[in-house]
C-alpha positions as CSV (number, residue, x, y, z in Angstrom):
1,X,-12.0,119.7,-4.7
2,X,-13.6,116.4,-6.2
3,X,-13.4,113.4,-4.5
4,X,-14.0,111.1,-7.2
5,X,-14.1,112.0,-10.8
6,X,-15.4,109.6,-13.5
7,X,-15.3,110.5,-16.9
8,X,-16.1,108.6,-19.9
9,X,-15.4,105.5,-18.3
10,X,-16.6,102.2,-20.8
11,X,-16.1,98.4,-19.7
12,X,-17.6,95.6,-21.7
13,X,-16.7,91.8,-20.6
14,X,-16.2,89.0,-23.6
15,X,-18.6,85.9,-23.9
16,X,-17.1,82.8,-22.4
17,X,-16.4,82.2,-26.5
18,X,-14.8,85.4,-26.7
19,X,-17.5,86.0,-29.8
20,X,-20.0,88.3,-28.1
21,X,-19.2,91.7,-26.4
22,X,-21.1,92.7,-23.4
23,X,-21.0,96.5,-22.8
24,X,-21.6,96.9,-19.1
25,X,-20.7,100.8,-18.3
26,X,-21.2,103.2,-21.1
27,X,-19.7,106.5,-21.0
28,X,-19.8,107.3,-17.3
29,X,-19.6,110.5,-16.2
30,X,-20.0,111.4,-12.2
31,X,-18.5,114.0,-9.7
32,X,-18.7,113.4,-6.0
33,X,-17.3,116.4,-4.0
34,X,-15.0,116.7,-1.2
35,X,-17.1,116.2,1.9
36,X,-20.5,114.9,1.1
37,X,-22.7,111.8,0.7
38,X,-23.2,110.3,-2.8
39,X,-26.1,107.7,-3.1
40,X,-25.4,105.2,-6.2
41,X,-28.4,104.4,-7.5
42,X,-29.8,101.7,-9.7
43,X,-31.5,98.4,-10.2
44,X,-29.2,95.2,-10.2
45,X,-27.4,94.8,-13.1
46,X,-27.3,98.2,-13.8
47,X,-23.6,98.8,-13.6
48,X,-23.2,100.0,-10.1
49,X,-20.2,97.7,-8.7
50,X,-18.4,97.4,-11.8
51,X,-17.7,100.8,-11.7
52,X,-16.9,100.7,-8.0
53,X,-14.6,97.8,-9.2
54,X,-12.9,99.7,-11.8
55,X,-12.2,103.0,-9.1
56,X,-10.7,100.4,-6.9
57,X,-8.5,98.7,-9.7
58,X,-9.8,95.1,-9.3
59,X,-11.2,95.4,-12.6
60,X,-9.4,97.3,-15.5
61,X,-11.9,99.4,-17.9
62,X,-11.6,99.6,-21.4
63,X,-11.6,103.3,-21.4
64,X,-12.0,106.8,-19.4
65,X,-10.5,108.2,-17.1
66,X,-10.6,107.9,-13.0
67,X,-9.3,110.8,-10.4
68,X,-9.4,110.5,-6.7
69,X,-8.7,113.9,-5.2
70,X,-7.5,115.1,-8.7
71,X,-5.1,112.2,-8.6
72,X,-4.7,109.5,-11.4
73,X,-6.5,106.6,-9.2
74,X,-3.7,104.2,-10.3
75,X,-1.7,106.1,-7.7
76,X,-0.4,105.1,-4.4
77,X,-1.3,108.6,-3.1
78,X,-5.1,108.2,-4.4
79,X,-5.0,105.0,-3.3
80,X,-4.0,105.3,0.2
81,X,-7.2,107.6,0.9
82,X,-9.5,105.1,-0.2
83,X,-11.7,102.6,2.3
84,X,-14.0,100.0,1.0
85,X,-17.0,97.6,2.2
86,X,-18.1,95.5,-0.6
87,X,-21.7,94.4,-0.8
88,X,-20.9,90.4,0.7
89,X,-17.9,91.0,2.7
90,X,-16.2,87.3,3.4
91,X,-12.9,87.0,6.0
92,X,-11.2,84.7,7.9
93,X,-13.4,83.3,10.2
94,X,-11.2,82.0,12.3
95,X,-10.2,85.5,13.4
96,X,-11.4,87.7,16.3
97,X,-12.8,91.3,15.0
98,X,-10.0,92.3,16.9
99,X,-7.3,90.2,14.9
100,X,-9.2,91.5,11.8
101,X,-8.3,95.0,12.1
102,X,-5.0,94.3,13.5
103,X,-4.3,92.4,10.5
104,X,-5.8,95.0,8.1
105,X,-3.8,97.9,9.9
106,X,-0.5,95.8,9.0
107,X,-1.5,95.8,5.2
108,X,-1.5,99.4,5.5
109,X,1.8,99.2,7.3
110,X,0.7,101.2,10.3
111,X,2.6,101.2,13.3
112,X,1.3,98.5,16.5
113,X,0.6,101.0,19.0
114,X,-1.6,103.2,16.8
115,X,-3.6,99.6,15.2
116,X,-4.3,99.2,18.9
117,X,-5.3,102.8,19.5
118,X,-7.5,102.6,16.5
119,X,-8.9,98.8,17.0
120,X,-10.0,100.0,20.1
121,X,-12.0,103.3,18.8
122,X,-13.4,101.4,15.7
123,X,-14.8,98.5,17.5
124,X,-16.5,101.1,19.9
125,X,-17.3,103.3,16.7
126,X,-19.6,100.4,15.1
127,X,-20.6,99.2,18.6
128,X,-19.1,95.9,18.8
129,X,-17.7,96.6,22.4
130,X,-17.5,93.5,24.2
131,X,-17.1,91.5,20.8
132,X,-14.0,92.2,19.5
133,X,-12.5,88.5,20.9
134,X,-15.0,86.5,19.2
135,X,-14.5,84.1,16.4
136,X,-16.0,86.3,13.1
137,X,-17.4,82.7,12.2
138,X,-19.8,83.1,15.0
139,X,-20.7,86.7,13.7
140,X,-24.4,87.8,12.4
141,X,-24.8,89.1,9.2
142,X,-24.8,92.5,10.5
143,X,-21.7,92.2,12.8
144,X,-20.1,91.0,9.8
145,X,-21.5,94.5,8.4
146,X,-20.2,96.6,11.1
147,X,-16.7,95.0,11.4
148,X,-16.2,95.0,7.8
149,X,-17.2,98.6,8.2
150,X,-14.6,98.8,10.6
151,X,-11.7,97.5,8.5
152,X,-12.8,100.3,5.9
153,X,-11.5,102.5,8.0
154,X,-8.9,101.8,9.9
155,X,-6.6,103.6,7.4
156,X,-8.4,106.9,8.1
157,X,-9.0,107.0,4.4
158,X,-10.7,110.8,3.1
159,X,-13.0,108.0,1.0
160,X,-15.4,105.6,1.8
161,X,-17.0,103.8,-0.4
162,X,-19.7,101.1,0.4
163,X,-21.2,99.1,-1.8
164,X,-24.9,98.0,-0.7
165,X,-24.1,98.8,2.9
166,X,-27.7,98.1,4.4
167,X,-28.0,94.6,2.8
168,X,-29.2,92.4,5.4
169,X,-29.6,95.1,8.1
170,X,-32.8,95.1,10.1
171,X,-34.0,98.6,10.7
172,X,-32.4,99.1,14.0
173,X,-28.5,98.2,12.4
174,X,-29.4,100.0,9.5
175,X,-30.2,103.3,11.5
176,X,-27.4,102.5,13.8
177,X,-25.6,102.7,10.0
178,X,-27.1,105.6,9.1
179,X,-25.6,107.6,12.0
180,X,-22.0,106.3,11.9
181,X,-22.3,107.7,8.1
182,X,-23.4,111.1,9.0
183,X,-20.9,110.5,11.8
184,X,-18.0,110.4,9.4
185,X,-19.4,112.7,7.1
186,X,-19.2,115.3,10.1
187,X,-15.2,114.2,10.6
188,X,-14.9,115.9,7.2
189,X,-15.2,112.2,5.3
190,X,-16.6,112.0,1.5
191,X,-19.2,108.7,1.6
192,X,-19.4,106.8,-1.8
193,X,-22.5,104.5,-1.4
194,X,-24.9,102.0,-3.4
195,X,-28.0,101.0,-2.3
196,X,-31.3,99.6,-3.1
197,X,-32.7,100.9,0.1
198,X,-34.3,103.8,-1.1
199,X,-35.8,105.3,2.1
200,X,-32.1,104.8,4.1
201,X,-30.4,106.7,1.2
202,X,-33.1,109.8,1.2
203,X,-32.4,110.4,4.7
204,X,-28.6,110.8,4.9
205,X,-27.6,111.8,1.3
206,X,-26.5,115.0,-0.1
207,X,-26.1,114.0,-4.2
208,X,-27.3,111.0,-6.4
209,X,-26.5,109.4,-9.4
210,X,-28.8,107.0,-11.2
211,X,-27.8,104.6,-13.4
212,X,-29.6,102.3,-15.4
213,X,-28.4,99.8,-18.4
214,X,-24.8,101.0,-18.0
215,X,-25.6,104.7,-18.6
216,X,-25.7,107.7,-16.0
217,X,-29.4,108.9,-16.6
218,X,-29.4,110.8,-13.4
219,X,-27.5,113.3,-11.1
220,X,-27.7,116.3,-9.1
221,X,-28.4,117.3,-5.7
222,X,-31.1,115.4,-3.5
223,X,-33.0,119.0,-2.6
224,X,-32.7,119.5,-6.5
225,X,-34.1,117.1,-7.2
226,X,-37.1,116.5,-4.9
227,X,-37.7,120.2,-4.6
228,X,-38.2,120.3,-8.8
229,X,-40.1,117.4,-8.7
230,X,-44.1,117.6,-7.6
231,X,-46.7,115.3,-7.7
232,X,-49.3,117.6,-6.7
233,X,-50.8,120.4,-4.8
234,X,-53.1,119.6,-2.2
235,X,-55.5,122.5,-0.8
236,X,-56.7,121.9,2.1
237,X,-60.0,124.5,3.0
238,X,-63.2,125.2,4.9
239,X,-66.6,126.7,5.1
240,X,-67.6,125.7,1.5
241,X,-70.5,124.0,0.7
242,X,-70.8,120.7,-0.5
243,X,-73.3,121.1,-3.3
244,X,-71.0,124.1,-4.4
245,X,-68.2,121.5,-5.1
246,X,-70.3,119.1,-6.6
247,X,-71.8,121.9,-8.9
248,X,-68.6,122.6,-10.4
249,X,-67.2,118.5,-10.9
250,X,-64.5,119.1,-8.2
251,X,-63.2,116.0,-6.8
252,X,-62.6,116.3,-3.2
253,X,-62.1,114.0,-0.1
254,X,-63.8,115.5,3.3
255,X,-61.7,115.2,7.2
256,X,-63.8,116.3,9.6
257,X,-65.0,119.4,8.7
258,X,-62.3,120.1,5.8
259,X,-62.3,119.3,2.5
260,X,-59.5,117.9,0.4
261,X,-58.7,118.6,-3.7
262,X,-55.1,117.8,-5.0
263,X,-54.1,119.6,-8.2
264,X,-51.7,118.5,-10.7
265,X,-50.7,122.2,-11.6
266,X,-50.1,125.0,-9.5
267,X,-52.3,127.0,-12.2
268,X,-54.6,124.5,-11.0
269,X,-53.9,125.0,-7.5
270,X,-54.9,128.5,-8.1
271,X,-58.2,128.2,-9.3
272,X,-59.2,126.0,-6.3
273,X,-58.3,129.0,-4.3
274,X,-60.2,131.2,-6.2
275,X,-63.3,129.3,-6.1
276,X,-63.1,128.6,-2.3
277,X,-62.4,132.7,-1.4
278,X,-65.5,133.5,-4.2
279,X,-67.7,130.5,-1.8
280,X,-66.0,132.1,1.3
281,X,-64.5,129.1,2.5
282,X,-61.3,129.7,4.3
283,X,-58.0,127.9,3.0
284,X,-56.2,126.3,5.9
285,X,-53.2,124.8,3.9
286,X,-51.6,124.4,0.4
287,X,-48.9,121.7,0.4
288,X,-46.7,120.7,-3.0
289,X,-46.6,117.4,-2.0
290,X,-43.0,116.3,-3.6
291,X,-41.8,113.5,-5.1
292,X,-39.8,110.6,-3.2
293,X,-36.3,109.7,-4.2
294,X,-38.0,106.2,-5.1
295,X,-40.4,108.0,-7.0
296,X,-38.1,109.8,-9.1
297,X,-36.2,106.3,-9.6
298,X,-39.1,104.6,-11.0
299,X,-40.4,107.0,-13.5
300,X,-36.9,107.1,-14.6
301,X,-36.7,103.3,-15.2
302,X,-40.0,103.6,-17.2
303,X,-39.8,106.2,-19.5
């Protein structure tokens, strides 16, 4: 079963003059499957929370068509599986963490006892223990995160989606946010997520989707992907003389007593290991050295 289902989805926004048409989203098409991670990927302006806007209904698009667990996302029983952090998350300051969530729980009309059943396991969940009577306004940037995390889910929604979670995060919150991710995602939860943080979003996510001017040029599974895509070979061999290399133009970098060459081809990969057997050298290693996630992001923004 999908989780989310985009298809064809278009938005364009009007000039202040209502002369010029801006076309923000064109033609998106994305599936994100029951029970995994889905990285969002793209620079800013690309398009990547107006379409979390238009699953969510606070923006309307011009066209296309939006299931939530093959349900028309308009409805109240999509609707009702859905949590969301947005990328600044703003509340009432005034309010405790706890008074937050007890607040959100009776938007969702859920009984007293069980908001304080489930206050109680999501302030321990995001690891606000000990905070949950302070005043938000005197909340960090990344207790702000975690609570707002917390809201997200205090309807025990099947989807989360975050947009730009780790903004802000120093490395310790943001692993601490890794975990409770792959901690939900093991609870059986589909995770919907933007980011610009590249190396956060390698680590934890199963599928990605790469947008870029308002177009999906991108999408398919993380080991796909990566696996597919290599920068080089590098061969890593011994007992070979130096003036051997030389005489033949190979380019090579020396570690101790090893010698270095990366290929571009495995073809080429192959001749290197012909010539070192022929010198007998001894090949200690051949690694395909794989692209990164941020590697296959930037070549597609530049071609």
């Amino acid at each position: 079963m999908k989780a989310l289902e985009i298809k064809n989805l278009k938005k364009s926004f009007k000039s202040n003059f209502l002369i010029k048409e801006y076309h923000v989203l064109k033609d998106i098409n994305l599936n994100v499957e029951k029970g995994e991670i889905y990285g969002f990927l793209g620079p800013n302006g690309a398009g990547k929370t107006t379409t979390i806007k238009c699953v969510l209904r606070i923006i309307f698009p011009n066209s296309g068509e939006i299931n939530i667990f093959d349900k028309p996302y308009q409805s109240v029983a999509a609707r009702e599986k859905v949590g969301f952090l947005p990328e600044h998350p703003y509340f009432y300051d005034y309010l405790t963490a706890g008074e937050l969530l007890s607040f959100t729980g009776r938007l969702f009309s859920i009984p007293a006892k069980k908001i304080a059943k489930k206050t109680a396991a999501l302030i321990k969940l995001v690891g606000l223990q000990g905070k949950e009577d302070l005043k938000l306004k005197k909340f960090s940037k990344g207790m702000i995160q975690r609570v707002g995390l917390a809201q997200s889910l205090i309807n025990d929604p099947d989807l989360i989606i975050l947009d730009e979670p780790f903004s802000g995060l120093d490395p310790i919150g943001r692993k601490e946010l890794r975990d409770i991710i792959l901690s939900l995602k093991a609870d059986g939860r589909t995770i919907f997520f933007s980011s610009h943080i590249l190396q956060d979003m390698e680590l934890i996510v199963d599928k990605v989707g790469i947008i870029l001017n308002g177009k999906m040029v991108k999408e398919g599974k993380l080991s796909q992907l990566v696996s597919h895509s290599v920068r080089y070979y590098e061969t890593v061999f011994s007992g070979v003389e130096t003036a051997a290399l030389e005489e033949n133009n190979l380019e090579y970098m020396q570690q101790d007593k090893n010698f270095i060459i990366k290929s571009i081809s495995g073809e080429d990969a192959n001749k290197i290991i012909r010539f070192v057997t022929s010198h007998k050298g001894t090949i200690l290693s051949v690694t395909p050295v794989k692209m990164t996630l941020e590697d296959i992001f930037l070549k597609e923004i530049k071609e």
